[in-house]
LOTIRO-665336 format. One record per residue (C-alpha): residue number from 0; residue in one letter; chain; x, y, z. Coordinates in Angstrom, 2 decimals. Layout:
# LOTIRO-665336
k NUM r A c A x X y Y z Z
...
//
This chain:
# LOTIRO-665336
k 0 r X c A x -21.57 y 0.07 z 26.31
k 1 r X c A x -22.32 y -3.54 z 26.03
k 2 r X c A x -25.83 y -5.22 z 26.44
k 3 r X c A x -26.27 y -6.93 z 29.19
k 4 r X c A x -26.81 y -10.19 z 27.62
k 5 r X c A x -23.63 y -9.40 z 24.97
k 6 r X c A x -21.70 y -8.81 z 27.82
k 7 r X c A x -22.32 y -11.73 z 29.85
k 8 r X c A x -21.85 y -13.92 z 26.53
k 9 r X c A x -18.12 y -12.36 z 25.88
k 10 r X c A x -17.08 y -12.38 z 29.63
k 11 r X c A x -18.11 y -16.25 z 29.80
k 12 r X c A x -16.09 y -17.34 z 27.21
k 13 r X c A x -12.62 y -18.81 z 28.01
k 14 r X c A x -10.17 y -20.98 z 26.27
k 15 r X c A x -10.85 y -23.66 z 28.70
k 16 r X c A x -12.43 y -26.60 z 26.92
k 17 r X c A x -11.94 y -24.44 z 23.78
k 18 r X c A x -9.44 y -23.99 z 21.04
k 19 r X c A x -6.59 y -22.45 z 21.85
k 20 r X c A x -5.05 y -20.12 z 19.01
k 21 r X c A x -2.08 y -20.02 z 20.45
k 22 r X c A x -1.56 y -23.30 z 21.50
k 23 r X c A x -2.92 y -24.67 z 17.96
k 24 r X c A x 0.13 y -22.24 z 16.18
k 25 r X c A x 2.88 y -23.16 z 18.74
k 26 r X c A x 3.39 y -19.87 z 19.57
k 27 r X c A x 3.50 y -17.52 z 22.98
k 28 r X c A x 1.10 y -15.12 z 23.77
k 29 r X c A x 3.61 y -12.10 z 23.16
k 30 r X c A x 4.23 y -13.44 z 19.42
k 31 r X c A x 4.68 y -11.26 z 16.86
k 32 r X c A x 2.95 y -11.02 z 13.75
k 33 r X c A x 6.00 y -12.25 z 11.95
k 34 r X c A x 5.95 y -15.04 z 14.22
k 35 r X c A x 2.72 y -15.93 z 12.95
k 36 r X c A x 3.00 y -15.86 z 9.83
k 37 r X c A x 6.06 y -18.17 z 9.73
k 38 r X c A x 4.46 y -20.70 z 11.70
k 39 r X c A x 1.26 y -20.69 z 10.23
k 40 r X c A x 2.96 y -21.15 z 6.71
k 41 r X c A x 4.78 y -24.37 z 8.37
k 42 r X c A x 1.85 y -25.79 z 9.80
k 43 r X c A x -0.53 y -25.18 z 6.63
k 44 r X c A x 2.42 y -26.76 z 4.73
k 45 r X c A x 3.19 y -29.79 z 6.79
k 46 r X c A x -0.90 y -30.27 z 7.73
k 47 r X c A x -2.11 y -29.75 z 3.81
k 48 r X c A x -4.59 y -31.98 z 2.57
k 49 r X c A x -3.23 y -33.07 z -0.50
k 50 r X c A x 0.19 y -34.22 z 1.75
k 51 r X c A x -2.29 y -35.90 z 3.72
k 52 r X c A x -5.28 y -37.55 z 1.84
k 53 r X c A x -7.55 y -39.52 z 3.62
k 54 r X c A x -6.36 y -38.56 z 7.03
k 55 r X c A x -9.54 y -37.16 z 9.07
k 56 r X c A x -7.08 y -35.51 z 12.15
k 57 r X c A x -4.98 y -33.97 z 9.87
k 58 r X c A x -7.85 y -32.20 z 8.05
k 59 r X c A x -9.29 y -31.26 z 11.80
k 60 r X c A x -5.49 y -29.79 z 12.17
k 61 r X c A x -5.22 y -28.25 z 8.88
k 62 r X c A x -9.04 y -26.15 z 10.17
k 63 r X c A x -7.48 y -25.40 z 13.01
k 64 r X c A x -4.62 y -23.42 z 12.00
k 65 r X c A x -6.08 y -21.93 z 9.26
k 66 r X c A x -8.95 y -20.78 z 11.72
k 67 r X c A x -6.00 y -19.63 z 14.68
k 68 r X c A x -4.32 y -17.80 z 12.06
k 69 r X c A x -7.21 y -15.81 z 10.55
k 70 r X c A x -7.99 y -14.71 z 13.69
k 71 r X c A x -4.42 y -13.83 z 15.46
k 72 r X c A x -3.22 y -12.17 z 12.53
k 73 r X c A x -5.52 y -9.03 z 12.23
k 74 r X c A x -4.57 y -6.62 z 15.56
k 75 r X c A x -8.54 y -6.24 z 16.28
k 76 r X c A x -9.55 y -9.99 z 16.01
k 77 r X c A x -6.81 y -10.90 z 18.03
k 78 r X c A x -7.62 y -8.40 z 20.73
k 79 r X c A x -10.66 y -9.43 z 21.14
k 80 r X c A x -9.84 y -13.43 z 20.86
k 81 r X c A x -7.45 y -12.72 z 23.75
k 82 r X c A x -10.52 y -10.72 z 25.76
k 83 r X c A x -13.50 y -12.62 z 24.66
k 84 r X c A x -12.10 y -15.55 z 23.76
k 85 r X c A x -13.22 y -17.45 z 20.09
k 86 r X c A x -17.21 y -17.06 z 20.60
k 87 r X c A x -16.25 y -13.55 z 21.13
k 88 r X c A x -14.42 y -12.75 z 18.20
k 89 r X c A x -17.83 y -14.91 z 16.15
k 90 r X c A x -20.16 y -12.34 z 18.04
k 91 r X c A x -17.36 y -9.42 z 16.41
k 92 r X c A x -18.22 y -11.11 z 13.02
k 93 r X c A x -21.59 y -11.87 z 12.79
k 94 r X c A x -24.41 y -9.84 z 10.84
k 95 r X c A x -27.36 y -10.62 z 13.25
k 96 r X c A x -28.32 y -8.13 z 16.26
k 97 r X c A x -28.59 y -9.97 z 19.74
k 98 r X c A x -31.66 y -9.46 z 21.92
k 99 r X c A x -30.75 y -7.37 z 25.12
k 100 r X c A x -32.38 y -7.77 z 28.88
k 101 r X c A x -35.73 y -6.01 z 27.72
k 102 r X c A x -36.06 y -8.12 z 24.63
k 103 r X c A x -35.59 y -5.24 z 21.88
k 104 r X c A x -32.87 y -5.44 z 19.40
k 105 r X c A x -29.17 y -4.49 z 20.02
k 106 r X c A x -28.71 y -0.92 z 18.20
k 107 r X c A x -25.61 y -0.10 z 16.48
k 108 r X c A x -24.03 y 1.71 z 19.28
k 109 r X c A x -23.98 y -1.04 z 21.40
k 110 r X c A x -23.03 y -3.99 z 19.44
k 111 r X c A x -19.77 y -5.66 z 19.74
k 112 r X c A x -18.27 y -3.62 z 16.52
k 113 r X c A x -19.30 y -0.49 z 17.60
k 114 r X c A x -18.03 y -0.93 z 21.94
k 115 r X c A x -14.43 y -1.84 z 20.22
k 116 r X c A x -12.95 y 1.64 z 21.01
k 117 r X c A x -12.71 y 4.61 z 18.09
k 118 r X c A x -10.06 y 3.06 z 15.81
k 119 r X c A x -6.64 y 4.78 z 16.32
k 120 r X c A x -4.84 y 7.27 z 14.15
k 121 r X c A x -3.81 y 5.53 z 10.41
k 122 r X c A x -0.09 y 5.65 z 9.79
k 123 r X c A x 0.70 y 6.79 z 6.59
k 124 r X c A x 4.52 y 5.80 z 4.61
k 125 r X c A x 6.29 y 6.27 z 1.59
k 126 r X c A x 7.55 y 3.53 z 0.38
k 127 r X c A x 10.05 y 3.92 z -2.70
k 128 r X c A x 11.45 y 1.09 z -4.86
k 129 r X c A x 13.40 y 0.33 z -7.91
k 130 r X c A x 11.93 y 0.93 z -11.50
k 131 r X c A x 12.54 y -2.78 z -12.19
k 132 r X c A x 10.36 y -3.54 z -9.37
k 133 r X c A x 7.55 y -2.07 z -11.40
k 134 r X c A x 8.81 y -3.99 z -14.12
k 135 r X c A x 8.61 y -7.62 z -12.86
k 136 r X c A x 7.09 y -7.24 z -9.65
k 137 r X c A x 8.16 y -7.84 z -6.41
k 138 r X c A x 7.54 y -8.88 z -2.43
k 139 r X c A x 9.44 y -6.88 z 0.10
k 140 r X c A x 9.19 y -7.44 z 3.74
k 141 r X c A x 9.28 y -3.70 z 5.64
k 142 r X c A x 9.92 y -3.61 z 9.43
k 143 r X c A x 8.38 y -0.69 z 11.30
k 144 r X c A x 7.48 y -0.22 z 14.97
k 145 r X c A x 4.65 y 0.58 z 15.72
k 146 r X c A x 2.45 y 1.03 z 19.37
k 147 r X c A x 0.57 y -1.93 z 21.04
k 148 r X c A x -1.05 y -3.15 z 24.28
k 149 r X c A x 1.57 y -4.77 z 26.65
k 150 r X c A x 0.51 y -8.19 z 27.03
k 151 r X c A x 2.34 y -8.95 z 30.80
k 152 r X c A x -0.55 y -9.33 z 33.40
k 153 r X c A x -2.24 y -6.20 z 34.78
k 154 r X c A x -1.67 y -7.25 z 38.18
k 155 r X c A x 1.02 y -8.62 z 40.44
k 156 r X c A x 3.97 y -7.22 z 39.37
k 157 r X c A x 6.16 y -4.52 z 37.78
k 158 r X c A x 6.69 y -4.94 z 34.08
k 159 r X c A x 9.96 y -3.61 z 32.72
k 160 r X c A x 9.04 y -3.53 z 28.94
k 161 r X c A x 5.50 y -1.23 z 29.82
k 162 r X c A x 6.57 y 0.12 z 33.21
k 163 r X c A x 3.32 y 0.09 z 33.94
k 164 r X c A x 2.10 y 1.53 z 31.41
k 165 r X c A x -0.93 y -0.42 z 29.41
k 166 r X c A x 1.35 y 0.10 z 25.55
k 167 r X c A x 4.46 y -0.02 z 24.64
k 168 r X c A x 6.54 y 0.24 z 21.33
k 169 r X c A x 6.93 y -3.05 z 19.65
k 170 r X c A x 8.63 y -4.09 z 15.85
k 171 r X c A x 6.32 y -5.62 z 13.41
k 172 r X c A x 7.16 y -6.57 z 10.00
k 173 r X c A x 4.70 y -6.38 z 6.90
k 174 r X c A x 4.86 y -7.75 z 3.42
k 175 r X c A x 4.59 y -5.36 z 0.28
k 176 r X c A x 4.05 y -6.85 z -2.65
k 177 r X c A x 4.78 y -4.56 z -6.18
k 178 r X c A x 2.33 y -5.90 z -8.28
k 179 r X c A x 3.58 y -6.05 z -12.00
k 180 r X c A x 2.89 y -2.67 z -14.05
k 181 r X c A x 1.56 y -1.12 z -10.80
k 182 r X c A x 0.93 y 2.97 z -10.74
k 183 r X c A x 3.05 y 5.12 z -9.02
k 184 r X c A x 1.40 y 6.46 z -5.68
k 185 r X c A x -0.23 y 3.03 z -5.19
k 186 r X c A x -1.73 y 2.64 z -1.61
k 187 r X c A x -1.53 y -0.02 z -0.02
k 188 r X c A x -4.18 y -0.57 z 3.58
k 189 r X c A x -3.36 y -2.96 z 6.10
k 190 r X c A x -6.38 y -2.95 z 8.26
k 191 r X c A x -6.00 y -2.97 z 11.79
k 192 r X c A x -2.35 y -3.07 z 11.65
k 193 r X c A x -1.74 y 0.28 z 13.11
k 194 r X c A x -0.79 y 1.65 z 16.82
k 195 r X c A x -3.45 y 0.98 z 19.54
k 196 r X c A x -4.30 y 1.77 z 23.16
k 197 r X c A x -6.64 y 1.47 z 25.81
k 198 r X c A x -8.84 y 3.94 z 24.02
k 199 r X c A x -8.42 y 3.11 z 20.69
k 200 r X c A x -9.08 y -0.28 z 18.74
k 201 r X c A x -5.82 y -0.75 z 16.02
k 202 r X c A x -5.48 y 1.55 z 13.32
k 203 r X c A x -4.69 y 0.92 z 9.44
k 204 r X c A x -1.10 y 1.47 z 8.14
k 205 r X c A x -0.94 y 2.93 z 4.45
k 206 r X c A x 2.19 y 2.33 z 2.49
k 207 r X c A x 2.20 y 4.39 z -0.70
k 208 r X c A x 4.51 y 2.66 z -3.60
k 209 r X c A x 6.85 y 5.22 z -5.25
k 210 r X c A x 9.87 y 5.16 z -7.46
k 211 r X c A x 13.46 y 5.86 z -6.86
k 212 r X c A x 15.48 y 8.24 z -9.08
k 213 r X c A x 16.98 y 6.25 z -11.78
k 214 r X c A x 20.08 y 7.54 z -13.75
k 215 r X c A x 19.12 y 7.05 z -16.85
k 216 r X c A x 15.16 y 6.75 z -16.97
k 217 r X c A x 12.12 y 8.57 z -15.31
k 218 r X c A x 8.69 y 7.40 z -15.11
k 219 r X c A x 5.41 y 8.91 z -16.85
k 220 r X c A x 2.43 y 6.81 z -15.96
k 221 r X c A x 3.56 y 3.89 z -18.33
k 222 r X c A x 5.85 y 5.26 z -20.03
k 223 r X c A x 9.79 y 5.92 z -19.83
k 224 r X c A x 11.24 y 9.29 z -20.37
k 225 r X c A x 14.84 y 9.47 z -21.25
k 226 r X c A x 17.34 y 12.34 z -22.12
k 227 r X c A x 20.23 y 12.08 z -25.07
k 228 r X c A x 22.63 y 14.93 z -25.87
k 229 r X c A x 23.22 y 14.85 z -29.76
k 230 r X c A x 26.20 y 16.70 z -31.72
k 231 r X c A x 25.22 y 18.76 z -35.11
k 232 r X c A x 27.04 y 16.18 z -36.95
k 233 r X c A x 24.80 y 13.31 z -35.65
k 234 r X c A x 21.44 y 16.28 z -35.78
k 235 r X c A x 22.16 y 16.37 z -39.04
k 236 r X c A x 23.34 y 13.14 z -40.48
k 237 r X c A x 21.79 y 10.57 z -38.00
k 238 r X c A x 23.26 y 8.45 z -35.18
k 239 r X c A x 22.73 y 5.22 z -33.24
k 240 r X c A x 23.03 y 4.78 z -29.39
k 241 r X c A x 23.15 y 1.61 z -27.12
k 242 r X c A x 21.80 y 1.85 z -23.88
k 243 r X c A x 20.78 y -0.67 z -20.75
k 244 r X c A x 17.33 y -1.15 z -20.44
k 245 r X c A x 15.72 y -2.03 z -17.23
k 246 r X c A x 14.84 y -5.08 z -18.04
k 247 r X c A x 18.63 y -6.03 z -18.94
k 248 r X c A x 18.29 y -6.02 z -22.37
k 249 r X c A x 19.64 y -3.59 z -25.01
k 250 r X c A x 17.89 y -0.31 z -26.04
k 251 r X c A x 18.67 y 1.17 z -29.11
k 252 r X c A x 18.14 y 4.67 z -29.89
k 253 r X c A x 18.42 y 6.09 z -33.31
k 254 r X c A x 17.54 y 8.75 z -35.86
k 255 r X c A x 18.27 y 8.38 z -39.57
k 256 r X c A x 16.87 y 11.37 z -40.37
k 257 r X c A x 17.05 y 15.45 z -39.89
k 258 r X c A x 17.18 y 16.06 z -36.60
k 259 r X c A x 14.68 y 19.52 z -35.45
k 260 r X c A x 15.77 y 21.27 z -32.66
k 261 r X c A x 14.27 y 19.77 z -29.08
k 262 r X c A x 12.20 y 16.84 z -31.46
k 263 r X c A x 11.08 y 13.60 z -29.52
k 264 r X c A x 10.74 y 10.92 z -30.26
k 265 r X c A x 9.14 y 7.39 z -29.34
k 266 r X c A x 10.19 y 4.05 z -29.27
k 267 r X c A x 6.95 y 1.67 z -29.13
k 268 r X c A x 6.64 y -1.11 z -26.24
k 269 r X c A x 9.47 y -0.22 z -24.21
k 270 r X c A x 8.56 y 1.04 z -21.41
k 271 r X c A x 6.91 y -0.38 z -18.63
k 272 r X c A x 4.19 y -3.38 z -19.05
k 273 r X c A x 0.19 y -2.26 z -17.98
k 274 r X c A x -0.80 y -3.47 z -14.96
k 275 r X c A x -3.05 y -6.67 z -15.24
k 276 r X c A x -2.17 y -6.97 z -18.96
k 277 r X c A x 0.10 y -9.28 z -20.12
k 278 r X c A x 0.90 y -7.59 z -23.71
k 279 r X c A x 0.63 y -3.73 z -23.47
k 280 r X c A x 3.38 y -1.73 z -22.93
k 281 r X c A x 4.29 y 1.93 z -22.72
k 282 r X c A x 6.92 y 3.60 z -24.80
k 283 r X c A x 9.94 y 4.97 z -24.21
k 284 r X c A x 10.09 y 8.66 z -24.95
k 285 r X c A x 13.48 y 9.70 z -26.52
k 286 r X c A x 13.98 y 13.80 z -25.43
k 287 r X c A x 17.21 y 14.83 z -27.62
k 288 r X c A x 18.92 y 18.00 z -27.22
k 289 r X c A x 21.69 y 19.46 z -29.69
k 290 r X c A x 25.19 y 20.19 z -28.60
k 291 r X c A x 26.23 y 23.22 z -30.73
k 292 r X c A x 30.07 y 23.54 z -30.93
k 293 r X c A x 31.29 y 26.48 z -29.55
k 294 r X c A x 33.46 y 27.57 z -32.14
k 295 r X c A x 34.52 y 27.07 z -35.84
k 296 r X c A x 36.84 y 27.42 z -37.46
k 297 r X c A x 37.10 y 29.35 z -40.88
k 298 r X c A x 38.36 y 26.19 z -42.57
k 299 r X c A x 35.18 y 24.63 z -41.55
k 300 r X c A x 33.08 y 27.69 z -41.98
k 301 r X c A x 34.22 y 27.22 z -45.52
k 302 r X c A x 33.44 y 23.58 z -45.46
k 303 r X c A x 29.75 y 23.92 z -44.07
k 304 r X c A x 29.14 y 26.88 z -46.07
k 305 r X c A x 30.02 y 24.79 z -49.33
k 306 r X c A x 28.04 y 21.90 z -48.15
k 307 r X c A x 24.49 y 24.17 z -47.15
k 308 r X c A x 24.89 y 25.63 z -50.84
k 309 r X c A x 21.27 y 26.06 z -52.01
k 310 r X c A x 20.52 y 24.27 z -54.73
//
C-alpha cells in the first residue's frame, strides 16, 4: 500500500494545467508503441535545435517531446503517467523516500516502485536471422502481440475490444538491431515491454539472436565451418575451388599439397568479423573428405601401381 501522503500526491495530479504527453506527440490515448515512435522521430526531427538555432519555443518543443516520449514509450512509465499523471511518474523515478502521516520514512514496501504490482511473466523468443546479418549488421522490426490494459473507460459503457474485461490482446512492434560480429544466443531485454494486468506491472520480452541454416556455411563462435568432397586425383595432386562467400565476394579453397585422409584446414580472416573490433576476423575452417572411386579398372590398377613404385 501507498502512504498516505504518497497517495494523496499521485491522486492530485492531473494533466490539467500540465503537460500533456499525448497531446505534446499528436497522438490518441490508445496509440501504439509504433505510433510513438514514428511520431516522436518526426517531431525530434522537425523541432531539432540545430534546424532551429536561436529559436527559444522551439527548444521548449524539442524538451517536450523528448520528455513525452521517454515517458510513453516504456509500458510502466506510461501506466503510471496515465494514473498519476507526470509528478507521478517523477515520484516513480526519484531516489529520495517521502515522509508518511507519522513523520517516519517511507520503507521499501510502500514506495511508489514497490505498490506498482509484481512485474508479469517475461516472454522469452527465438529470433533467427541470416549469417550475413552477423556479418554487417542489421535492424529488423518484429511484430508480436502481446497482453495489455484496455484503455476504454471503466464505466459507462460496454467495450467491444475488452468485453469488459480490464486486458485485452493488442500488436506491438519492436526493433532488433544485429549488432556487427554479435554471438550467437545473444539476448536481447526490453524492459517493461511484456504482457500486463490488473495484478501485474509489464513484464520484459527477451529476444534471443540465432542463425539460420545456411547451405554452404555453419557457424563456430567466429568462425565458419565448411564441408568439400575431394576426388583421389585432386587428394593427391591438389585442387582449387571457387565458392560465394557471405560477404559476396569470392572464396577460394585450395590444397597444393598431399591431401591426409579427413585433414582441415584453415583459411585466415574469413570468417566472421569480432564484435566491437573493426580488424579481427575468424577463419574459415575447410573440412575435406575423399571420394574413393568405387572401382578400377585393371588398366588403371596397372597405371597407379606403376606410378606408387617405391623408389
Amino acid at each position: 500500500m501507498l502512504s498516505f501522503l504518497s497517495y494523496f500526491a499521485l491522486s492530485a495530479v492531473t494533466r490539467n494545467g500540465k503537460r500533456d504527453f499525448y497531446d505534446i506527440l499528436h497522438l490518441k490515448h490508445d496509440a501504439t508503441t509504433n505510433e510513438i515512435y514514428l511520431s516522436y522521430k518526426e517531431l525530434s526531427q522537425k523541432y531539432h535545435p540545430d534546424k532551429n538555432k536561436g529559436n527559444e519555443e522551439i527548444s521548449v518543443l524539442y524538451t517536450n517531446v523528448n520528455d513525452a516520449y521517454a515517458t510513453l514509450k516504456d509500458p510502466l512509465k506510461r501506466r503510471i503517467y496515465d494514473l498519476y499523471g507526470e509528478q507521478g511518474v517523477h515520484i516513480y523515478e526519484s531516489p529520495k523516500k517521502e515522509l508518511d502521516i507519522n513523520g517516519n520514512p517511507i520503507t521499501e514496501e510502500n514506495d511508489l516502485q514497490a505498490a506498482v504490482k509484481r512485474v508479469g511473466k517475461t516472454i522469452r523468443l527465438q529470433f533467427p536471422v541470416d549469417l550475413i546479418d552477423f556479418y554487417k549488421g542489421r535492424e529488423y522490426s518484429i511484430k508480436l502481440t502481446r497482453r495489455g490494459m484496455c484503455r476504454c473507460p471503466t464505466e459507462g459503457f460496454f467495450c467491444e475490444k475488452c468485453r469488459g474485461r480490464p486486458t485485452t490482446r493488442e500488436n506491438t512492434t519492436l526493433r532488433l538491431f544485429v549488432e556487427r560480429g554479435a554471438k550467437e544466443g545473444t539476448i536481447v531485454t526490453y524492459k517493461n515491454q511484456g504482457d500486463t494486468s490488473e495484478e501485474n506491472a509489464p513484464g520484459n520480452i527477451e529476444i534471443m539472436i540465432t542463425s539460420k541454416k545456411h547451405p554452404l556455411f555453419r557457424r563456430d563462435g567466429y568462425d565458419l565451418h565448411m564441408n568439400v568432397n575431394v576426388t583421389l586425383k585432386e587428394a593427391l595432386l591438389g585442387f582449387t575451388r571457387e565458392f560465394d562467400h557471405i560477404d559476396g565476394s569470392k572464396l577460394i579453397v585450395e590444397s597444393k599439397d598431399l591431401l591426409r585422409c579427413g585433414e582441415d584446414f584453415r583459411i585466415p580472416k574469413r570468417g566472421l568479423p569480432v564484435h566491437n573490433d573493426n580488424f579481427e576476423y575468424g577463419d574459415v575452417v575447410v573440412h575435406t573428405r575423399i571420394l574413393w572411386p568405387t572401382n578400377l579398372s585393371d588398366a588403371q590398377k596397372e597405371e597407379l601401381a606403376a606410378a606408387l613404385k617405391p623408389n
